[in-house]
Every structure is written in C-alpha cells, then in structure tokens.
C-alpha positions in Angstrom: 92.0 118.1 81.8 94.1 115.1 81.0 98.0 115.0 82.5 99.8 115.6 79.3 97.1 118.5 78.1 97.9 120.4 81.2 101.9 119.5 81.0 102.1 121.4 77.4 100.3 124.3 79.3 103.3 124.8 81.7 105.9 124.0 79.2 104.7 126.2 76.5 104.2 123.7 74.0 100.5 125.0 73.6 100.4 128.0 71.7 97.9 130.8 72.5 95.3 129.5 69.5 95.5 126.3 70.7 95.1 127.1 74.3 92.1 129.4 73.6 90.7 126.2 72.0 91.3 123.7 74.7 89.1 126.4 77.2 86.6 126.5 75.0 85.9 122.8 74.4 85.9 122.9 78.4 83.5 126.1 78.7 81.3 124.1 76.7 81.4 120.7 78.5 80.8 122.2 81.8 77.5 124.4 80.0 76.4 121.1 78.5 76.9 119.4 81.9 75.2 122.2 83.5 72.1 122.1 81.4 71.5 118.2 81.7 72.0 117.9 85.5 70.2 121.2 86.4 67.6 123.1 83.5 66.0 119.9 82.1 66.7 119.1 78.7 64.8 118.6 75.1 61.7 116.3 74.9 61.0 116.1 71.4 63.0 113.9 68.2 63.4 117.5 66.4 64.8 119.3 69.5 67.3 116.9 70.7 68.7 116.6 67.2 69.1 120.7 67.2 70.2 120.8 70.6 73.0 118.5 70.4 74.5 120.8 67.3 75.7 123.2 69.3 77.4 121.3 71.9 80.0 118.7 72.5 77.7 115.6 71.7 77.4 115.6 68.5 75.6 114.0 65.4 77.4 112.4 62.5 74.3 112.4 60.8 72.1 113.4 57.4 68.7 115.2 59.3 66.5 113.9 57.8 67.5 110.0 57.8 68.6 110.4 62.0 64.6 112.1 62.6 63.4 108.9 60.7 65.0 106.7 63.0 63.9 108.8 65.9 60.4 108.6 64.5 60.7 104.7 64.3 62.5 104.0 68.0 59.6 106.3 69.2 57.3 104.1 67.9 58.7 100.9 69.1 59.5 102.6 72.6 62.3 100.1 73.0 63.3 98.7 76.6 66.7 97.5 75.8 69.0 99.0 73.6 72.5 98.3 72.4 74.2 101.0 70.6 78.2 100.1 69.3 79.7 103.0 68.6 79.0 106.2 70.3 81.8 108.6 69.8 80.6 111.8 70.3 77.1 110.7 72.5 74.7 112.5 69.9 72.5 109.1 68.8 73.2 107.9 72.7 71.5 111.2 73.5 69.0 110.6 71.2 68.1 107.1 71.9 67.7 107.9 75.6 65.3 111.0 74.4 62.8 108.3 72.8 63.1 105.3 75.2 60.2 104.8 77.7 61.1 105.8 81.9 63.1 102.5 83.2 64.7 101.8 80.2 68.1 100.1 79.8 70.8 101.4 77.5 74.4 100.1 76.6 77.3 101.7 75.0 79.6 100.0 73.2 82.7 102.2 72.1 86.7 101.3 71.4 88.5 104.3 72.4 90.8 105.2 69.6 89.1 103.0 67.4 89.5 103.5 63.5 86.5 105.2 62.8 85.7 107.8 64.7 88.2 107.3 67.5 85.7 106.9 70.7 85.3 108.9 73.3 87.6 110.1 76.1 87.1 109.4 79.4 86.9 112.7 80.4 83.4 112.5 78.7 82.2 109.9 80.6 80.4 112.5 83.8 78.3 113.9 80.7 77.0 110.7 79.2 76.0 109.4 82.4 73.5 112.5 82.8 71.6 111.3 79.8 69.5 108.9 81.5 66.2 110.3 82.8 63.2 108.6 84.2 64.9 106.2 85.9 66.8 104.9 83.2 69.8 102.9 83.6 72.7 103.5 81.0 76.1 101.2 81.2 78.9 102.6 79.4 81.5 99.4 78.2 84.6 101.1 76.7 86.2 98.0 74.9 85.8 96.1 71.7 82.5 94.9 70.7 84.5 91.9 68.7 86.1 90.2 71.4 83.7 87.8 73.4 84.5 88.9 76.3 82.8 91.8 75.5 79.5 89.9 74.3 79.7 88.7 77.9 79.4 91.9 79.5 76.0 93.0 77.2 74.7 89.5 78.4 75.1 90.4 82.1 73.9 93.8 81.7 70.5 92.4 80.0 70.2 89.8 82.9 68.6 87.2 80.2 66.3 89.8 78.3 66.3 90.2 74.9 67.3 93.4 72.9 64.4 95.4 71.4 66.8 97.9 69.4 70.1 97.4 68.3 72.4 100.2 66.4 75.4 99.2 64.8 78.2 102.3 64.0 81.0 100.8 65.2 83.7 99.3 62.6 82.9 100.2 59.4 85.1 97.5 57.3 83.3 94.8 55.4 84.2 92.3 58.3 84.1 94.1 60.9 80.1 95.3 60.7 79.6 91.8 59.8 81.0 90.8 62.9 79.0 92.9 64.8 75.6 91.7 63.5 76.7 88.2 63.8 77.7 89.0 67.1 74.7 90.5 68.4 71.7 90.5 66.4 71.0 87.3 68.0 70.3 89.1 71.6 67.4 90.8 69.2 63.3 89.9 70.0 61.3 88.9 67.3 60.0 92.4 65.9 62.8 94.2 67.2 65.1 96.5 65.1 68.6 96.3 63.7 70.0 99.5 62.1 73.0 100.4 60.7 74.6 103.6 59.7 76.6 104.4 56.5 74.8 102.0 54.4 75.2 104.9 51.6 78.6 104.5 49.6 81.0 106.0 51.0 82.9 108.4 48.3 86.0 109.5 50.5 86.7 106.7 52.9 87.4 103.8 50.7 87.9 101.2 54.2 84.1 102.4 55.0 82.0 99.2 53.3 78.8 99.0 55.4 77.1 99.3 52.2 78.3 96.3 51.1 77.2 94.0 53.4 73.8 95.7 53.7 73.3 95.3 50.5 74.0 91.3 50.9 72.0 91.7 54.1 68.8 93.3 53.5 67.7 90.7 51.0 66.7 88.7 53.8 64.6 90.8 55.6 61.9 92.7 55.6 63.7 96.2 55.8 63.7 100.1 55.3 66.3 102.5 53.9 66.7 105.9 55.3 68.9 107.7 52.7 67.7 111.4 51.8 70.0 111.5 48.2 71.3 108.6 46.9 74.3 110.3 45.2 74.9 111.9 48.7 78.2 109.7 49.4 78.0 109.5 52.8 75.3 108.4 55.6 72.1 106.8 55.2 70.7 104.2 57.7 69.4 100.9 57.3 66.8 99.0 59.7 65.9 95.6 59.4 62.6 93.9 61.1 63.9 90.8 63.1 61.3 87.9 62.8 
C-alpha cells in the first residue's frame, strides 16, 4: 500500500466504501499473485483471455480481435517482443502465454501516461511472475519517445532483431507515429507490427491511431482485426515487415 493510501486510512479521509474498495483490489492482487507463483496458470489463447477478466490484469480489448492476434503470435512463436503500453498487464500476460520457453519480452509503459495512465509500481511483483519457461521479461517504466529509451530496448535485445512488436502506447496522431518510426526498425524481415485502436474512436477525440493506419497500411501487406466496423472503439492492425 502506497504511503499516502495508508495516511488517509489513519486520518479518516477514506470513507468506509472507499476503504472496502482499497481491500479488495489488494485481496485480489495477492489471489492473482498467489495463483501465478504457486497453482500454474492458463495454457491456452481462449483461457488466458477469460482468466485475466476476473482479475487485476486486465484486457482493454474486443474478444474476438485480441484471440485473432493470439492466434497469429501463436503462429509466429515470436522470440523477441516489444510491447509499449501495458497498463493493466492483460496483452503482457497474453503475449508471454504464446511465446516459445526462453523467450525475451519488454515492457514499455509511462506511468501516468495520457491514455491509460500505466501501471503502479506496486504492480510490478505480479508482472514479473508472468514469465514461464525460462523466459526473461524486462519491465522499462519511462517514455518510449525519448531516445534514451530506444537505448535501453537496444541493450535488452543484445543486437537481435524483434520478431513481434505491439504498439498501444500514445494514441495521438504523432505520437503512434513516433513509436513506429522509432521502433519498427528493430523488426526482422517477416516479423509483425500491430497496433490497437486502429477503429475510430467515437468518444475520445485525441485517440487517432486510425489515422495513421489508414496512411500506413497502404504500404504493406497487412490484416485488420476489427469485429464491427461501426463498433467505435478497438480493433487491431498487423502489418507483415519485408
């Protein structure tokens, strides 16, 4: 419990509701970190996705479109994977599900970041029981647009090349631009790029990932994962790198 969570419990500033809330987000951390560290864990695409609805690492994601992509990383059995933007650990979860044993997987999340805030460091213990197999997961908590940044995915991948990148980090126009500029470079020839939100976005104006995968995808061979087109919210995008 952070310092100033545990001040308001002494001082009263906490009501009751509130303070029944706060124990139950931690009754269900320490389940969830019980499970993972001690009675195994899901082994299939369908029952990882159900298993992290329940619990605090969830997925901001349409069904249907987040079992496609499971589907597809299954296939491709990537080695090295970059996710940016991880906020609640549901597609980190995930992605660790379908990687092969050995695998290496980095996190890239701003903490209090402007779309969907990032993940507390109290959440940290959890992620890092998502590895299995002898996978190796690094966790950077900074800003995938500064190059210092880009430095520290280089040194992690030790001069191999990405076979999976996910971009749900900033959703401006610029910003996921950024980010695929950025690091789609570090991608093998046949490797994936995907994004989420490439639907348009109804309620959150700022959101344009749609917009510049609708400039991007015209030069690659690519595939849409979008389960209603009027849905105004979602989808995923994945291009084939040459």
């Amino acid at each position: 419990m952070q310092a100033a969570q545990a001040a308001s419990l002494f001082d009263g500033s906490i009501g009751h509701g509130d303070m029944q809330k706060l124990l139950l987000k931690g009754v269900r951390y320490i389940k969830c970190y019980t499970e993972l560290a001690f009675r195994g864990r899901p082994d299939t695409i369908e029952a990882t996705i159900d298993y992290c609805v329940d619990r605090p690492i969830l997925m901001t994601q349409v069904r249907s479109e987040i079992v496609e992509l499971g589907k597809l990383l299954q296939g491709v059995a990537p080695k090295r994977s970059l996710e940016i933007g991880t906020n609640y650990g549901g597609t980190l979860f995930l992605l660790c599900t379908v990687s092969p044993p050995g695998a290496q997987i980095i996190s890239v999340d701003l903490g209090g970041g402007p779309f969907g805030g990032g993940y507390p460091r109290r959440k940290i213990p959890l992620y890092r029981k998502f590895p299995r197999n002898g996978q190796k997961l690094r966790l950077i908590r900074a800003d995938s647009h500064l190059p210092e940044t880009r430095v520290r995915v280089l040194d992690a991948l030790q001069g191999d090349r990405l076979d999976y990148l996910f971009i749900d980090g900033d959703h401006t126009y610029e910003g996921v631009r950024r980010d695929f500029e950025m690091y789609s470079p570090l991608v093998r020839s046949d490797g994936l790029v995907a994004f989420h939100d490439i639907a348009k976005h109804r309620r959150e104006p700022a959101c344009e990932v749609d917009k510049f995968w609708n400039e991007i995808k015209q030069h690659y061979r690519h595939r849409e994962l979008i389960e209603n087109p009027n849905q105004g919210w979602a989808g995923i995008g994945v291009l084939f790198m040459p």
